[in-house]
C-alpha positions in Angstrom: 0.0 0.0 0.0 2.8 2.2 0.5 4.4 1.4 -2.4 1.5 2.4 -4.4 1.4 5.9 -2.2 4.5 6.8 -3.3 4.3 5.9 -6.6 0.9 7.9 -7.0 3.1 11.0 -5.1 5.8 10.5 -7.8 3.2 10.4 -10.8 1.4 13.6 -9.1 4.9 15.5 -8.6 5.8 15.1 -12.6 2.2 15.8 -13.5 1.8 19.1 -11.4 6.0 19.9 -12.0 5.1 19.9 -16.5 2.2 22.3 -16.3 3.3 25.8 -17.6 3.4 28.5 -15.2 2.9 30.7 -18.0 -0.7 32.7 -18.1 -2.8 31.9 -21.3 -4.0 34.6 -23.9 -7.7 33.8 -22.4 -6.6 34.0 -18.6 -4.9 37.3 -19.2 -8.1 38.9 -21.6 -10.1 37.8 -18.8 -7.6 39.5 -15.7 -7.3 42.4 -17.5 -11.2 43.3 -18.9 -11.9 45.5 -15.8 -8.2 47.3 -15.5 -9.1 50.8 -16.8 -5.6 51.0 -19.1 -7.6 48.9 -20.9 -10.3 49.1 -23.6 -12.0 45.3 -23.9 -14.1 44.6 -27.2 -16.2 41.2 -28.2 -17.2 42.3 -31.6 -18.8 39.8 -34.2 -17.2 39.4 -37.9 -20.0 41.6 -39.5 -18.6 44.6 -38.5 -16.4 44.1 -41.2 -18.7 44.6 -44.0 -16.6 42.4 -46.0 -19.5 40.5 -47.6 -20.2 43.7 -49.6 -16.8 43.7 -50.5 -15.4 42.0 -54.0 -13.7 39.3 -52.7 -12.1 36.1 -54.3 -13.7 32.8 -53.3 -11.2 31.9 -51.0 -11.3 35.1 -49.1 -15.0 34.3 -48.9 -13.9 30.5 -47.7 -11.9 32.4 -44.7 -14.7 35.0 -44.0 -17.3 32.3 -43.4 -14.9 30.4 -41.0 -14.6 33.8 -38.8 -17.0 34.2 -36.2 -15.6 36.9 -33.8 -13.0 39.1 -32.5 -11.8 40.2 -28.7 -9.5 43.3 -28.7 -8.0 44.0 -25.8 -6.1 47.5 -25.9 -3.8 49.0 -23.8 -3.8 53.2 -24.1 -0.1 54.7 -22.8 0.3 57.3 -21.4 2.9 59.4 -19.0 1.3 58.6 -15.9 0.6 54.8 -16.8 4.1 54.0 -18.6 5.7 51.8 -16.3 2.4 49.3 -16.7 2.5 49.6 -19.9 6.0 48.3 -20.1 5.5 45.7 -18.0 1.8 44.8 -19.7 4.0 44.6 -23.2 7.0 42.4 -21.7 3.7 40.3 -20.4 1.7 40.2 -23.6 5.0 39.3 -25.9 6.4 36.5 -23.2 2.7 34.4 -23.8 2.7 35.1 -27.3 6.7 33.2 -27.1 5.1 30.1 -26.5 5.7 27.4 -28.9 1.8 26.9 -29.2 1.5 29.7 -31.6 2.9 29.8 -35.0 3.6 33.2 -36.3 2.2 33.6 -39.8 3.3 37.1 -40.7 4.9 40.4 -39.7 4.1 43.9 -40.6 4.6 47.4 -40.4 0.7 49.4 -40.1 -0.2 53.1 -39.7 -0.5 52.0 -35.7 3.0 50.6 -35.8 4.5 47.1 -35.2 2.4 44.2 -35.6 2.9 40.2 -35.5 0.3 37.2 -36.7 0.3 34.3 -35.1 -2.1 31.3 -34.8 -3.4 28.4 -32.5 -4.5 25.0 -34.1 -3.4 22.8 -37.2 -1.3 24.4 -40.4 -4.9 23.9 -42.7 -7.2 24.2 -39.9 -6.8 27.4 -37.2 -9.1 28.3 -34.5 -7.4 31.1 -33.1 -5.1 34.1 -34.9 -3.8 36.6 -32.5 -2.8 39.9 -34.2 -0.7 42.1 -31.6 0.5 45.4 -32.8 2.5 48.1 -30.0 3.5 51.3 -30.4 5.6 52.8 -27.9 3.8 56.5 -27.9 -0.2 55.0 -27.7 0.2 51.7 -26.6 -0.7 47.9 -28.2 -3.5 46.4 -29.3 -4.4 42.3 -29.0 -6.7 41.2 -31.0 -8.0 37.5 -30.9 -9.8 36.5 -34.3 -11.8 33.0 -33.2 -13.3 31.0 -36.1 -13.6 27.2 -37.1 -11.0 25.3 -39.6 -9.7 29.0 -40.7 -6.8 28.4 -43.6 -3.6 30.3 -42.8 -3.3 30.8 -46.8 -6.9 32.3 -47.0 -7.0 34.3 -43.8 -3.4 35.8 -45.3 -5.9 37.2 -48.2 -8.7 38.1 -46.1 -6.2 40.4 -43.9 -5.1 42.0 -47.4 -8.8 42.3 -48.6 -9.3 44.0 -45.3 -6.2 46.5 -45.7 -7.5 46.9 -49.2 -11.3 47.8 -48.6 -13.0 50.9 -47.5 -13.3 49.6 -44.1 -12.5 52.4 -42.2 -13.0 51.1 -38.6 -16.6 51.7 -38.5 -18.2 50.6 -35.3 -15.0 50.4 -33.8 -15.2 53.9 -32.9 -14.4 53.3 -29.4 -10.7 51.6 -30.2 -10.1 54.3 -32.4 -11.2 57.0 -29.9 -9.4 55.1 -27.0 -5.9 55.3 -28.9 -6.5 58.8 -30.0 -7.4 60.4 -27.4 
């Protein structure tokens, strides 16, 4: 019987010792929707407009596999620097992981900005686009859908840079960085 004891100690010990100390992208939306440096946004795909737009058929394929986005923004400024630096170091140290696979990089209007996903090469359920910039702040922004294909979310994001999607309805994150 005490063998088994300390066998079932030993199993427990590896078990609890190969979890990841590391917060999740959805444990630190969640800790941070209250904290007034930040601006916290469930906002369906339709916002988009995007079935108006012209698009090819696989930018359609990726559209129909979206179904919402969370943006979680952090607005800098002097008096909230120092948790803003520390928010950043946070952000970019879960987005290190292994589990995500960065798709792209690019330079935008806002500033710096990475893509990286969550699932299977031809079948994501999860793109996280983080973009910073060190005078307003960063932005996270988790893009949730079903089967979404890196290749065909790659055109969507181009369709969407390429549109006359201004940022309607997303007034408040514009407003929140501005101002």
């Amino acid at each position: 019987m005490k063998r088994i004891r300390n066998i079932t100690v030993i199993v427990l010990a590896i078990v609890i010792s190969a979890c990841s100390s590391t917060q999740s992208l959805q444990e630190y939306y969640i800790d941070n929707t209250e904290n007034p440096n930040f601006l916290h946004l469930d906002v369906p795909t339709s916002i988009l407009k995007l079935d108006e737009a012209d698009l090819t058929e696989s930018q359609k394929t990726a559209l129909t596999s979206l179904k919402k986005l969370n943006i979680l923004a952090f607005k800098k400024t002097d008096a909230n620097t120092p948790q803003y630096e520390v928010e950043k170091k946070q952000v970019k140290a879960i987005l290190s992981n292994n589990i995500y696979t960065e798709l792209m990089k690019m330079n935008t209007d806002f500033g710096r900005a990475t893509v990286r996903y969550l699932g299977e090469d031809d079948a994501i359920d999860e793109v996280i686009i983080y973009g910073d910039n060190d005078e307003k702040g960063f932005a996270l922004i988790r893009v949730l859908g079903n089967d979404m294909n890196p290749a065909h979310f790659v055109q969507l994001l181009q369709a969407v840079q390429k549109s006359d999607y201004k940022g309607e309805g997303l007034g408040a994150l514009g407003d929140f960085l501005k101002g």
